[in-house]
NUVO-34897 format. One line per field, with one value per atom (N, C-alpha, C): residue in one letter; residue number from 0; x, y, z. Coordinates in steps of 0.02 Angstrom, whole numbers, plus 50000, padded with zeros to 5 digits. Atoms other than C-alpha are relative to their C-alpha. Example, Ala and Ser with C-alpha at 12.3 -4.5 7.8 and 13.67 -1.06 7.14 Angstrom:
! NUVO-34897
r = [A; A; A; S; S; S]
k = [0; 0; 0; 1; 1; 1]
X = [50045; 50615; 50045; 49958; 50684; 49961]
Y = [49941; 49775; 50060; 49941; 49947; 50055]
Z = [50000; 50390; 50000; 49997; 50357; 50037]
END
This chain:
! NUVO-34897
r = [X; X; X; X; X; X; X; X; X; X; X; X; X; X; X; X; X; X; X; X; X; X; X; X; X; X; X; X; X; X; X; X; X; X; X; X; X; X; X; X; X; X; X; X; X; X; X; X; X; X; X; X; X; X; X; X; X; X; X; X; X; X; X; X; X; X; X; X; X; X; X; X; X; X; X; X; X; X; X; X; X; X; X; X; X; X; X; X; X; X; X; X; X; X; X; X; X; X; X; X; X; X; X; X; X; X; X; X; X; X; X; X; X; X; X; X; X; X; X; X; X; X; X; X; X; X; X; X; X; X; X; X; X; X; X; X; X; X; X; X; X; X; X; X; X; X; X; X; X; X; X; X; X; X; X; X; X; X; X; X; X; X; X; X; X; X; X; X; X; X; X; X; X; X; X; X; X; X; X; X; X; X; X; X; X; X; X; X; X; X; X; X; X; X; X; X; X; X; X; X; X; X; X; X; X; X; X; X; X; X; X; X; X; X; X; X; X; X; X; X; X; X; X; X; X; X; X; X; X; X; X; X; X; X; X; X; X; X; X; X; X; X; X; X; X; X; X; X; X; X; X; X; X; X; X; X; X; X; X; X; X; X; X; X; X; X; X; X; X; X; X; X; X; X; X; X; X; X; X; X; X; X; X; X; X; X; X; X; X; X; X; X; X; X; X; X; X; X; X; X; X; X; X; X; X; X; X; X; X; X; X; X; X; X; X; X; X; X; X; X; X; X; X; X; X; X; X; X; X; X; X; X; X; X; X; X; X; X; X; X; X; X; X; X; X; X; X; X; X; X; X; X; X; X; X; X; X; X; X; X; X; X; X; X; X; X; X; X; X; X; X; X; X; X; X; X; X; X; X; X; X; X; X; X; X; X; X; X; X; X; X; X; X; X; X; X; X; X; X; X; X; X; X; X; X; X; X; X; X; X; X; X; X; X; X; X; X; X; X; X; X; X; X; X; X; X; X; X; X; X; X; X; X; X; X; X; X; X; X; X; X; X; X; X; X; X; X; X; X; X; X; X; X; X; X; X; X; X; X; X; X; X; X; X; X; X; X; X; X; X; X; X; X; X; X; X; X; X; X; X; X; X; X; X; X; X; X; X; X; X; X; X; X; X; X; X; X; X; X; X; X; X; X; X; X; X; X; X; X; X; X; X; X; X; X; X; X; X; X; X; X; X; X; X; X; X; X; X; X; X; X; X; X; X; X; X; X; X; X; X; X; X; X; X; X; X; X; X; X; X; X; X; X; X; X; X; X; X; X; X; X; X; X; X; X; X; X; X; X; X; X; X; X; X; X; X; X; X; X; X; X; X; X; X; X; X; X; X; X; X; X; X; X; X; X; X; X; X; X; X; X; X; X; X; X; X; X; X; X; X; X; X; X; X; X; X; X; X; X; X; X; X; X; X; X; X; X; X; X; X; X; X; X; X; X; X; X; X; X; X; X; X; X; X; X; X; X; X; X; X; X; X; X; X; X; X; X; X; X; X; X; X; X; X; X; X; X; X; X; X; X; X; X; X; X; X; X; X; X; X; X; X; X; X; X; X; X; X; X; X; X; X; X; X; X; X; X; X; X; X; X; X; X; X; X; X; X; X; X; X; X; X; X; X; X; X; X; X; X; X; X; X; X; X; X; X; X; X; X; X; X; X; X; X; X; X; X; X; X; X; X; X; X; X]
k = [0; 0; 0; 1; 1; 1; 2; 2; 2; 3; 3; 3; 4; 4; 4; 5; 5; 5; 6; 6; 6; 7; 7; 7; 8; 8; 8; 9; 9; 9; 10; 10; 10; 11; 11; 11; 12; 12; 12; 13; 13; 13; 14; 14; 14; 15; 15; 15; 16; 16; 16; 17; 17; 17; 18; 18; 18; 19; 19; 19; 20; 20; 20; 21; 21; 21; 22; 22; 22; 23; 23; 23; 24; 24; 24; 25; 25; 25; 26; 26; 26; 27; 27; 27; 28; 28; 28; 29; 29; 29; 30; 30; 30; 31; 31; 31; 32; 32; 32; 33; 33; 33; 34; 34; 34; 35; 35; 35; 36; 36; 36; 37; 37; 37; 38; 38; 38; 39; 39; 39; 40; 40; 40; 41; 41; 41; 42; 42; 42; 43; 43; 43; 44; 44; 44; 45; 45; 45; 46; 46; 46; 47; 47; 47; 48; 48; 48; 49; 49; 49; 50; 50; 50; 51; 51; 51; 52; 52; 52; 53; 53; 53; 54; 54; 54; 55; 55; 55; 56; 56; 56; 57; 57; 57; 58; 58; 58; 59; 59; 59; 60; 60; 60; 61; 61; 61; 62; 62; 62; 63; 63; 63; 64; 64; 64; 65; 65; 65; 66; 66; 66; 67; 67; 67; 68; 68; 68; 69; 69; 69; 70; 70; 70; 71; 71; 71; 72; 72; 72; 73; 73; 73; 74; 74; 74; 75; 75; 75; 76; 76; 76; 77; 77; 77; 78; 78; 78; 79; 79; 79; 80; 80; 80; 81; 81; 81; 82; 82; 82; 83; 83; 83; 84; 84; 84; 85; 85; 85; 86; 86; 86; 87; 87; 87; 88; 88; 88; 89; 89; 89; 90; 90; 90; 91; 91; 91; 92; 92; 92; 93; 93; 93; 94; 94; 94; 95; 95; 95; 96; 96; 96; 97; 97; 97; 98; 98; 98; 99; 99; 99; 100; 100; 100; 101; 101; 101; 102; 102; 102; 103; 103; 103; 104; 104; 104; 105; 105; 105; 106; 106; 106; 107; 107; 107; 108; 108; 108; 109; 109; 109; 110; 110; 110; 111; 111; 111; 112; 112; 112; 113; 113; 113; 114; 114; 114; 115; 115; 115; 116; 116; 116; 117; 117; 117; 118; 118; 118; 119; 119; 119; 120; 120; 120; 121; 121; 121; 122; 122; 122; 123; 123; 123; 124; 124; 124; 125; 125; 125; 126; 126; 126; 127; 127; 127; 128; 128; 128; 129; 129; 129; 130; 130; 130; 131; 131; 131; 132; 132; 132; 133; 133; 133; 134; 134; 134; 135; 135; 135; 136; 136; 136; 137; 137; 137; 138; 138; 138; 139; 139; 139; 140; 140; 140; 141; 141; 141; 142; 142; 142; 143; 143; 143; 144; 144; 144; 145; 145; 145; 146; 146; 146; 147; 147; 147; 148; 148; 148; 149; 149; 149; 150; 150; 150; 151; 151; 151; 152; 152; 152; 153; 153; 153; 154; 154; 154; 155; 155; 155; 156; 156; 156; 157; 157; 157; 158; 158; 158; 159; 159; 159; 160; 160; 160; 161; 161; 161; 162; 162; 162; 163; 163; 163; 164; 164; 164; 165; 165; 165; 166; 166; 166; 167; 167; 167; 168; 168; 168; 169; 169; 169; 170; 170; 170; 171; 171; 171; 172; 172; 172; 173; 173; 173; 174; 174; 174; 175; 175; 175; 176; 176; 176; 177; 177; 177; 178; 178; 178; 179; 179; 179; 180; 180; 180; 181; 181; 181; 182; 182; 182; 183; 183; 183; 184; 184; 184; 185; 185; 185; 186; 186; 186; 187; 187; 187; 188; 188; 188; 189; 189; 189; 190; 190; 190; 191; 191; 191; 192; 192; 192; 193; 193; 193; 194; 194; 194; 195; 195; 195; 196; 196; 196; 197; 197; 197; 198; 198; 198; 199; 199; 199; 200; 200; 200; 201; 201; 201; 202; 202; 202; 203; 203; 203; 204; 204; 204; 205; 205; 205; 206; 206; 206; 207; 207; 207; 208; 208; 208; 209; 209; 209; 210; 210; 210; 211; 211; 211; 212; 212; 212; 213; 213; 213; 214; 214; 214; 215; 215; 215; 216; 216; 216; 217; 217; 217; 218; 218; 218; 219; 219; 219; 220; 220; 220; 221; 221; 221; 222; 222; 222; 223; 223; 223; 224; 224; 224; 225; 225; 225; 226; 226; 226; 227; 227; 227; 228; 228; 228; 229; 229; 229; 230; 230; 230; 231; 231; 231; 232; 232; 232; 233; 233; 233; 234; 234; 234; 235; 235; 235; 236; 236; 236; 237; 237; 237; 238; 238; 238; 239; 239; 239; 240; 240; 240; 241; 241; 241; 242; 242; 242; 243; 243; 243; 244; 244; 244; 245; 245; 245; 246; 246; 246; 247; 247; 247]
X = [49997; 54993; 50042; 49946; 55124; 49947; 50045; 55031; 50030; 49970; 55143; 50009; 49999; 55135; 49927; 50054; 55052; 49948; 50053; 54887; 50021; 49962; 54934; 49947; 49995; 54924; 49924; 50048; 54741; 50026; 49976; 54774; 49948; 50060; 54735; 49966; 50044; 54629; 50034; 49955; 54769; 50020; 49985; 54825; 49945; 50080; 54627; 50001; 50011; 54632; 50044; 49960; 54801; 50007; 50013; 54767; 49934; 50051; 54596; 49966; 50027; 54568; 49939; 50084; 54366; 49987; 50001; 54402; 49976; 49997; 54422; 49952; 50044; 54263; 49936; 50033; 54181; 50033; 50001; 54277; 49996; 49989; 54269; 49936; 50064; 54085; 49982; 50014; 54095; 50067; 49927; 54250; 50042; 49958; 54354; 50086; 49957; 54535; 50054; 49961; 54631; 50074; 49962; 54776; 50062; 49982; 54906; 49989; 50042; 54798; 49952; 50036; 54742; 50043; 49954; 54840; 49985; 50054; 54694; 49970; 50036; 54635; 49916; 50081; 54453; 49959; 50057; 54371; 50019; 49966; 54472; 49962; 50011; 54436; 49908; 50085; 54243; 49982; 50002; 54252; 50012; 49957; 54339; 49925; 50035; 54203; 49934; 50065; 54053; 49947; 50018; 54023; 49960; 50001; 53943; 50044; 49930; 54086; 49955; 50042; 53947; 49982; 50016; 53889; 50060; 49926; 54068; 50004; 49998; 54075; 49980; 50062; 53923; 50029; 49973; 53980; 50076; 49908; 54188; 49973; 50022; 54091; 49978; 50035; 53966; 50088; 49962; 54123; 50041; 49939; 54245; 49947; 50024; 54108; 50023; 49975; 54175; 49954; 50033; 54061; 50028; 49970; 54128; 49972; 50023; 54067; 50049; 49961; 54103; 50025; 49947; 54250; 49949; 50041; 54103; 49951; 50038; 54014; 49995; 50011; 53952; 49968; 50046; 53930; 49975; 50022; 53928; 49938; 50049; 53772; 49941; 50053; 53675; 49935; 50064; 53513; 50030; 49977; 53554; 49980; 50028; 53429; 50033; 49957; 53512; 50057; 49931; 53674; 50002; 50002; 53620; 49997; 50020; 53553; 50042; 49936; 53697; 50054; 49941; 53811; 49967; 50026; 53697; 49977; 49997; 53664; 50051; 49938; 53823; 50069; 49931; 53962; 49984; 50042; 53871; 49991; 50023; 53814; 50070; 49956; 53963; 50053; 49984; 54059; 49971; 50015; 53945; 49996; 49987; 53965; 50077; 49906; 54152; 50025; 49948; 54216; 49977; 50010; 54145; 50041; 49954; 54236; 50062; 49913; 54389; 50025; 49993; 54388; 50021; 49991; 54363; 50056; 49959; 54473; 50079; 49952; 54617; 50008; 49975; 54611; 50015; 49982; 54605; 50060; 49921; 54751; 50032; 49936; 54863; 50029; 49993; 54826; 50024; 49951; 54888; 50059; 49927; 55034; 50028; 49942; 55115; 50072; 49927; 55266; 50037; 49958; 55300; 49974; 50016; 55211; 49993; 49999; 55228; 49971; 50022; 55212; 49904; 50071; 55021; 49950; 50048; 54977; 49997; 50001; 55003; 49967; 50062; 54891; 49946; 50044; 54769; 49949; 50010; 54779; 49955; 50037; 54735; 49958; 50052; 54618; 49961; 50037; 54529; 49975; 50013; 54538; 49958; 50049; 54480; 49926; 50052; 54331; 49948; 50047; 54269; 49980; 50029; 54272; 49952; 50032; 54198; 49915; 50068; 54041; 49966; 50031; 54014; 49983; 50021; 54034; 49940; 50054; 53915; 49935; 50054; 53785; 49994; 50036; 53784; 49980; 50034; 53765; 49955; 50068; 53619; 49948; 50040; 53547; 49976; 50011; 53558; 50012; 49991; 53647; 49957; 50042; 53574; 49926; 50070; 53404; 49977; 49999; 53450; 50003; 50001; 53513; 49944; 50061; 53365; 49959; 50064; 53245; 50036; 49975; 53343; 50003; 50004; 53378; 49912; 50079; 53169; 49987; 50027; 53142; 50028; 49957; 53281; 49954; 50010; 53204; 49925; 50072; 53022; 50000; 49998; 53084; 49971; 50050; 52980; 50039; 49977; 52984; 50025; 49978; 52999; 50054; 49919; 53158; 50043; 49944; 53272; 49977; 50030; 53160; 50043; 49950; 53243; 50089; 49923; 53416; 50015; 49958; 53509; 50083; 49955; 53649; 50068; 49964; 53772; 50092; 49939; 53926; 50037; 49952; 53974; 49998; 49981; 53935; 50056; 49948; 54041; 50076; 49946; 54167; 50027; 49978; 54180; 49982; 50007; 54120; 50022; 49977; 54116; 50064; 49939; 54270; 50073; 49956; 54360; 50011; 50010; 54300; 50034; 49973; 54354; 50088; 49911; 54523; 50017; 50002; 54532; 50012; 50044; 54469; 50077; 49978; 54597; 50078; 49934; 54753; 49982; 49975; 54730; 49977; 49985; 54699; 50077; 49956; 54857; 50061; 49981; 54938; 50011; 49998; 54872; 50036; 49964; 54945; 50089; 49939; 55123; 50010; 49977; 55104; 49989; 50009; 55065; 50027; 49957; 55185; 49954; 50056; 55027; 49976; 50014; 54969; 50021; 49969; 55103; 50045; 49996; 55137; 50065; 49919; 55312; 49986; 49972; 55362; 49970; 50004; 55329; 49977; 50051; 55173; 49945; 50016; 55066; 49932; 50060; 54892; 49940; 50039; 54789; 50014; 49968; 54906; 50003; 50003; 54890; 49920; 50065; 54691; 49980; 50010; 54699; 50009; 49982; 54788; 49977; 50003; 54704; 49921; 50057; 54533; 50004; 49973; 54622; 50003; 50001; 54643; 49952; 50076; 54487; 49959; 50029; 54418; 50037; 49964; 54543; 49964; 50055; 54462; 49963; 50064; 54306; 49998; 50019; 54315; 50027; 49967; 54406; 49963; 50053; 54277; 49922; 50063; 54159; 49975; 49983; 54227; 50012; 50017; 54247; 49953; 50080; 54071; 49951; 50045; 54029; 50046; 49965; 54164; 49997; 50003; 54184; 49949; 50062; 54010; 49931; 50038; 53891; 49997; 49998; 53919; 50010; 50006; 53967; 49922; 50064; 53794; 49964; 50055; 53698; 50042; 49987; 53809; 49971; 50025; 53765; 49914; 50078; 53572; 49987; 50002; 53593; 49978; 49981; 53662; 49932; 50072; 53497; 49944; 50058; 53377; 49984; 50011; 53428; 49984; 50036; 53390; 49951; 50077; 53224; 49952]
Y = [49926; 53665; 50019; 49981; 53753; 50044; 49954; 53815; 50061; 49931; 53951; 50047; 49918; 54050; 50030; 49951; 54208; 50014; 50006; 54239; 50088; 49970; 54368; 50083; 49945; 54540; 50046; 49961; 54639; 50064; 49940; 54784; 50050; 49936; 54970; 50022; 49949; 55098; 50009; 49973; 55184; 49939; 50032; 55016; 49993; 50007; 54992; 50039; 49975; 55130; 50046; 49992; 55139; 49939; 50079; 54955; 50031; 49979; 55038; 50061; 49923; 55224; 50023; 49988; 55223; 49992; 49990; 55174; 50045; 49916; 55338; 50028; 49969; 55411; 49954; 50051; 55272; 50040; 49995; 55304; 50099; 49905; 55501; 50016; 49978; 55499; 49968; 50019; 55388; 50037; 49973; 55514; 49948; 50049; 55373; 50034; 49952; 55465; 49941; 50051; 55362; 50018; 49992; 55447; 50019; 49995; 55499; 49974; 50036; 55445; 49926; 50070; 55294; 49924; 50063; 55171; 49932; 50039; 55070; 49922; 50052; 54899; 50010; 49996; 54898; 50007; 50019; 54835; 50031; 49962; 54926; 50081; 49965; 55082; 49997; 50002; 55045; 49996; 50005; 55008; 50072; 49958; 55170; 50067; 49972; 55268; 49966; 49990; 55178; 49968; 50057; 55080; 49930; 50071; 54940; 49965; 50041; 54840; 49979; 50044; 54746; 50058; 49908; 54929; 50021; 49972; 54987; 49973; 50057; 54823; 50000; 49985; 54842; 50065; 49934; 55025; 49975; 50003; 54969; 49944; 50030; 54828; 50042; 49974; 54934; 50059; 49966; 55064; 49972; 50013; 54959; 49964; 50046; 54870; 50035; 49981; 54885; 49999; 49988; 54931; 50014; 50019; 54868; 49998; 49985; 54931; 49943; 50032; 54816; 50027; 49986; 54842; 50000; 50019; 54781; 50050; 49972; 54909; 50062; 49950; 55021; 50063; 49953; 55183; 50049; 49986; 55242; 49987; 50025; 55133; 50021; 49999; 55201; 50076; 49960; 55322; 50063; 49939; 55511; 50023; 49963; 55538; 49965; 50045; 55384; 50013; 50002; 55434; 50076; 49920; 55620; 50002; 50023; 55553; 49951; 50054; 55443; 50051; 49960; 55579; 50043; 49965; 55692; 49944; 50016; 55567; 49956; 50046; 55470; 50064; 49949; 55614; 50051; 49927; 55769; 49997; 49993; 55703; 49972; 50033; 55618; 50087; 49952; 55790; 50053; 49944; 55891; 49975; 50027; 55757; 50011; 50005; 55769; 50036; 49934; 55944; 50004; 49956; 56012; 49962; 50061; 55857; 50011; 50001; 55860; 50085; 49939; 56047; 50011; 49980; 56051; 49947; 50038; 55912; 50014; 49976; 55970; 50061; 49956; 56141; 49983; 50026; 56067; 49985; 50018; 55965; 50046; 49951; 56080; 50064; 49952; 56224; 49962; 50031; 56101; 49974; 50033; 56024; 50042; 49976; 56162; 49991; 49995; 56157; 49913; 50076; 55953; 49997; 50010; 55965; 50055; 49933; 56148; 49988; 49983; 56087; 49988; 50002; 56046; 50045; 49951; 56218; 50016; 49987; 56230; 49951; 50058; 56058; 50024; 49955; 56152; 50030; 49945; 56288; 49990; 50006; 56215; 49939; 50034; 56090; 50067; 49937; 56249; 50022; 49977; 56317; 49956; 50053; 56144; 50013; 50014; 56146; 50041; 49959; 56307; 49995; 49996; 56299; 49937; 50062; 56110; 50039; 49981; 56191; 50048; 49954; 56317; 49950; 50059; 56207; 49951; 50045; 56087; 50035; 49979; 56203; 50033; 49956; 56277; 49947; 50065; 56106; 49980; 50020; 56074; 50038; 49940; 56236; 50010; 49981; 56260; 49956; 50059; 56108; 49985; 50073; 55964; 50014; 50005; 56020; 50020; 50007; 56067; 49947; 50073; 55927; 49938; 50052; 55818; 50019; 49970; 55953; 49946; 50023; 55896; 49921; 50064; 55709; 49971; 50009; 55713; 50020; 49997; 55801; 49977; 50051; 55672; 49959; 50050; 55532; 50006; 49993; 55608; 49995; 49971; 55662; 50040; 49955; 55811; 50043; 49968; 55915; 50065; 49954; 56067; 50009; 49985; 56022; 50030; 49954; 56136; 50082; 49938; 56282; 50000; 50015; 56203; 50008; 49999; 56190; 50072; 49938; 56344; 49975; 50050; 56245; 49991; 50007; 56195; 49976; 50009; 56183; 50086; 49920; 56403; 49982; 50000; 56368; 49937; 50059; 56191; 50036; 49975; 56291; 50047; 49951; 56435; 50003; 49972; 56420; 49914; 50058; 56221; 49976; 50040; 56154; 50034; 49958; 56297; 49984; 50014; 56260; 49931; 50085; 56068; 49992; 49990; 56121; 50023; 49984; 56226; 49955; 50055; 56074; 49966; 50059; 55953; 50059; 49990; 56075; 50012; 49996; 56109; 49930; 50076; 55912; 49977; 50023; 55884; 50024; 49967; 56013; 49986; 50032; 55924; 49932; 50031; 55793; 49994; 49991; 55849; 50015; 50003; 55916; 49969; 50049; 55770; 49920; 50060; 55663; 49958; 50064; 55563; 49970; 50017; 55547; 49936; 50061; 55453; 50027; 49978; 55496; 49971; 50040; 55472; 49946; 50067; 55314; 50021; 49969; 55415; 50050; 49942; 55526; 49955; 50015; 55510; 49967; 50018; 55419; 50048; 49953; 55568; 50020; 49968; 55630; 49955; 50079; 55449; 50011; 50016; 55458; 50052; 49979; 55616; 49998; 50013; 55569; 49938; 50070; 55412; 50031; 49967; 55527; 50045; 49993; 55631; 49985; 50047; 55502; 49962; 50017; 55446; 50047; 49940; 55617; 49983; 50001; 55617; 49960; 50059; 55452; 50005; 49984; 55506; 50055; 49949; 55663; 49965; 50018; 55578; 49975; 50057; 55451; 50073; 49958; 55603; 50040; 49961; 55714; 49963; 50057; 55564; 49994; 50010; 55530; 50067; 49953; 55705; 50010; 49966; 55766; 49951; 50031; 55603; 49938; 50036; 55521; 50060; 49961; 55657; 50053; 49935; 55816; 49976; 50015; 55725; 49971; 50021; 55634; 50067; 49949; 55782; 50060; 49956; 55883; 49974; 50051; 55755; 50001; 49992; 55760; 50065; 49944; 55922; 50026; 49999; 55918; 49966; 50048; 55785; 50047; 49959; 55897; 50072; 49936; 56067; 49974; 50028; 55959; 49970; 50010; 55929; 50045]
Z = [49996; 56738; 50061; 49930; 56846; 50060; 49941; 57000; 50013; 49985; 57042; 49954; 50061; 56866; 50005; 49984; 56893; 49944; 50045; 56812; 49983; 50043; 56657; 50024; 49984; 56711; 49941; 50057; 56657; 49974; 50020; 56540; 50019; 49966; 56609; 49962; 50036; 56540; 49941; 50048; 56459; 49944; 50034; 56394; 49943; 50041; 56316; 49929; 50052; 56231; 49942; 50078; 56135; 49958; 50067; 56048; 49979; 50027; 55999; 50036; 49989; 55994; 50013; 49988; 55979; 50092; 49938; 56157; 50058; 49947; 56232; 49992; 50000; 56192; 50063; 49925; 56324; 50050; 49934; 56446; 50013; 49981; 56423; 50028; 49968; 56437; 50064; 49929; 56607; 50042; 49956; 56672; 50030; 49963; 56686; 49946; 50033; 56641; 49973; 50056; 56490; 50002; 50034; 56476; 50052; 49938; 56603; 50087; 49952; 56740; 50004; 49990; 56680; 50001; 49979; 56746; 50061; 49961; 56833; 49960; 50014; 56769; 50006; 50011; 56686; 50076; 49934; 56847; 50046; 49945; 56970; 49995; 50021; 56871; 50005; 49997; 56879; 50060; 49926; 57059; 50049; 49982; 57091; 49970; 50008; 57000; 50015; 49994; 57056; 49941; 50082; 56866; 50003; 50007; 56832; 49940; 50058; 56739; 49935; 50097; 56583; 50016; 50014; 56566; 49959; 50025; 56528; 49951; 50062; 56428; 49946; 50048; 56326; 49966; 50022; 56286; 49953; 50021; 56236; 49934; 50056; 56125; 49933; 50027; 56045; 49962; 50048; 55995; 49967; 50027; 55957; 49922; 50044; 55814; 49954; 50089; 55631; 49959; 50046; 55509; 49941; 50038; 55346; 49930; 50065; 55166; 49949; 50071; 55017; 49949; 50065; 54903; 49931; 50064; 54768; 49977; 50019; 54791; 49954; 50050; 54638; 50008; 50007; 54681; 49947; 50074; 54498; 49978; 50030; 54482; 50039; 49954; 54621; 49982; 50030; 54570; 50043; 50007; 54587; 50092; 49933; 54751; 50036; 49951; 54832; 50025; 49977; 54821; 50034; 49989; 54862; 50077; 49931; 55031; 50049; 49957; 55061; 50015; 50015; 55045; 50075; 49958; 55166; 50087; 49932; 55317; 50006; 49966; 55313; 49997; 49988; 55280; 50018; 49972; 55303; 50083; 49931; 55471; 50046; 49985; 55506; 50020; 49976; 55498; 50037; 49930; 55607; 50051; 49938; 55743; 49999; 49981; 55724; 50011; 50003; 55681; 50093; 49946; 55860; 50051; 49966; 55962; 49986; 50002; 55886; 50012; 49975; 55896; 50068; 49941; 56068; 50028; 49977; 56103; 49982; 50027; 56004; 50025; 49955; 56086; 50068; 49933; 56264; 50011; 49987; 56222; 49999; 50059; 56119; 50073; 49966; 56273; 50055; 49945; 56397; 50013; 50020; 56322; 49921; 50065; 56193; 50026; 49993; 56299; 49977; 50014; 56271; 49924; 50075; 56087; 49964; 50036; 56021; 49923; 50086; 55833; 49989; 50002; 55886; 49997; 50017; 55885; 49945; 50103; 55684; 49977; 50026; 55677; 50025; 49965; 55797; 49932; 50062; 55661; 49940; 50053; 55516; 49990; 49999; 55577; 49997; 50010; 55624; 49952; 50080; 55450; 49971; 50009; 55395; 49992; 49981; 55478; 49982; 50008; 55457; 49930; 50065; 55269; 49988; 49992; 55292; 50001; 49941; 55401; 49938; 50032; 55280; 49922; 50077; 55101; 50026; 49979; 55199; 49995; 49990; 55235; 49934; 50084; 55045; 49969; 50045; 54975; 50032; 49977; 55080; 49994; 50004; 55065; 49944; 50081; 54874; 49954; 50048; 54749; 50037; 50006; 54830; 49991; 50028; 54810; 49920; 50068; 54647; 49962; 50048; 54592; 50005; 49988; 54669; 49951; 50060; 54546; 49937; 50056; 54409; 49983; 50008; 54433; 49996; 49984; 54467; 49932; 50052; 54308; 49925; 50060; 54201; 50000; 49999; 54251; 49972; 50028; 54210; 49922; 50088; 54029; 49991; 50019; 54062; 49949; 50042; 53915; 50010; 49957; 54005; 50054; 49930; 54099; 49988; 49981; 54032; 50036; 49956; 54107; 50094; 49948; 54269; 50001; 50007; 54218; 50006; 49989; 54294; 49978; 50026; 54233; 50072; 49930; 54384; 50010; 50042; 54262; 50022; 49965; 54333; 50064; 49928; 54504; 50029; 49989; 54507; 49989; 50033; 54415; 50038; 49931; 54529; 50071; 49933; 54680; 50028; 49963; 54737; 49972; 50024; 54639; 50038; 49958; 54718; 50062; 49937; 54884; 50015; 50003; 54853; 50000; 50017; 54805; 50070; 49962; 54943; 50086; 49946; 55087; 49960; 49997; 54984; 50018; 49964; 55007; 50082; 49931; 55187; 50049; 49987; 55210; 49956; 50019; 55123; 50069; 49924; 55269; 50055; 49921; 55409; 49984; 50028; 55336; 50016; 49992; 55302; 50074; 49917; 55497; 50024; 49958; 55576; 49961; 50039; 55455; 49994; 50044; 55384; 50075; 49941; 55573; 50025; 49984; 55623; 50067; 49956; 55806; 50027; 49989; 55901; 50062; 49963; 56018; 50062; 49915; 56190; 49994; 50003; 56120; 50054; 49965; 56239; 50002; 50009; 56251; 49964; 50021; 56224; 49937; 50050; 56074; 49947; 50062; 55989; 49998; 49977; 56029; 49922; 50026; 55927; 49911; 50070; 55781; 49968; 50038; 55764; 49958; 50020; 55759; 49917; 50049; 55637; 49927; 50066; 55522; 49972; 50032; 55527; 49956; 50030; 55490; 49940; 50074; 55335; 49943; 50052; 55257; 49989; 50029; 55267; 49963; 50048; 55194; 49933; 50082; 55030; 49977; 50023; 55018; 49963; 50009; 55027; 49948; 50064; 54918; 49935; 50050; 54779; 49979; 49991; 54787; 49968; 50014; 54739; 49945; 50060; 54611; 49952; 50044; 54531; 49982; 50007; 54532; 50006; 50025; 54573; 49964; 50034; 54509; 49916; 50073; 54333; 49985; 50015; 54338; 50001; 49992; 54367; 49907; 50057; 54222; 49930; 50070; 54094; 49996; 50008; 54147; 49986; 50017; 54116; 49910; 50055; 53947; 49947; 50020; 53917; 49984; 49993; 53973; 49957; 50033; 53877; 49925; 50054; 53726; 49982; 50008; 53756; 49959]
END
């Protein structure tokens, strides 16, 4: 071994957390600054605030873990309440931890840097829009379908004879009010989209502005997965138990 080659240079903050974006939410909640200012090596950077470094560690592990759903999996095959409840604490909850974050994070930026990224206030925009219709479609399907459709999948599976007394049928409100709303949610995800060229950020955007678009794109996936799950697995199951039940 050559004695005199230098031992390989640790990567900073900033470096941390443009190879892996989940990054930055560690060091945001220990005010350790990623992005402009972070041009400190892990340990330096922990030293500097007072950190215990396996603390930091433990934390950069824990976000960076992948949680990895199987390609195999059938959600066609999965029972009506299951998938009703999968839909409500994994995407449902998933977007009311997110919209308010990226909200506030995306205005912060956008108001600090329109002069080097101007087109961010029209992604701003219609995240905004986004969200609000998100917040609101969320809270009607929790409020009113899903406990509909739980009555109903409860009174398929019974064969009560009396289940079309239940059926308000959910074939007008899909029709006018949620399918609308869905349409709605997928053009102004197509939008953010075209403005943020499929969140594909330029060469010398800056840490923070990659952080966002990587969040972005996460948000994107999940809502597709989400919205899938309901147009083309639930809402048809529940129309068909429908169709069961008024012929009782």
């Amino acid at each position: 071994m050559n004695q005199n080659t230098a031992p390989a240079a640790m990567p900073t903050i900033s470096q941390i957390v443009r190879s892996d974006y989940r990054t930055a939410d560690v060091f945001k909640k220990w005010g350790i600054n990623y992005c402009c200012g972070g041009n400190l090596p892990l340990q330096e950077a922990c030293a500097v605030k007072n950190i215990s470094l396996p603390v930091i560690e433990e934390d950069l592990q824990a976000a960076t873990k992948t949680v990895q759903l199987s390609n195999s999996l059938h959600f066609n095959e999965w029972p009506v309440f299951f998938l009703v409840d999968y839909i409500l604490y994994v995407h449902h909850a998933y977007v009311k931890q997110a919209v308010p974050t990226l909200r506030q994070t995306l205005g912060s930026f956008v108001s600090g840097h329109n002069k080097k990224y101007p087109y961010l206030a029209a992604v701003e925009e219609t995240f905004q829009n986004l969200s609000e219709v998100l917040i609101q479609h969320t809270l009607k399907e929790e409020e009113s379908i899903f406990p509909y459709v739980k009555q109903i999948s409860y009174t398929y599976e019974r064969k009560e004879t009396y289940g079309s007394l239940f059926v308000r049928t959910m074939r007008k409100p899909l029709a006018e009010t949620i399918a609308k709303e869905h349409d709605r949610i997928s053009n102004l995800l197509i939008l953010l989209r075209e403005q943020t060229n499929h969140y594909r950020f330029k060469e010398d955007a800056c840490t923070n502005h990659q952080v966002i678009y990587h969040k972005l794109k996460e948000f994107d996936a999940d809502l597709v997965q989400h919205k899938h799950l309901e147009n083309n697995i639930l809402f048809p199951k529940v129309l068909q138990m429908e169709k069961t039940l008024l012929k009782l």
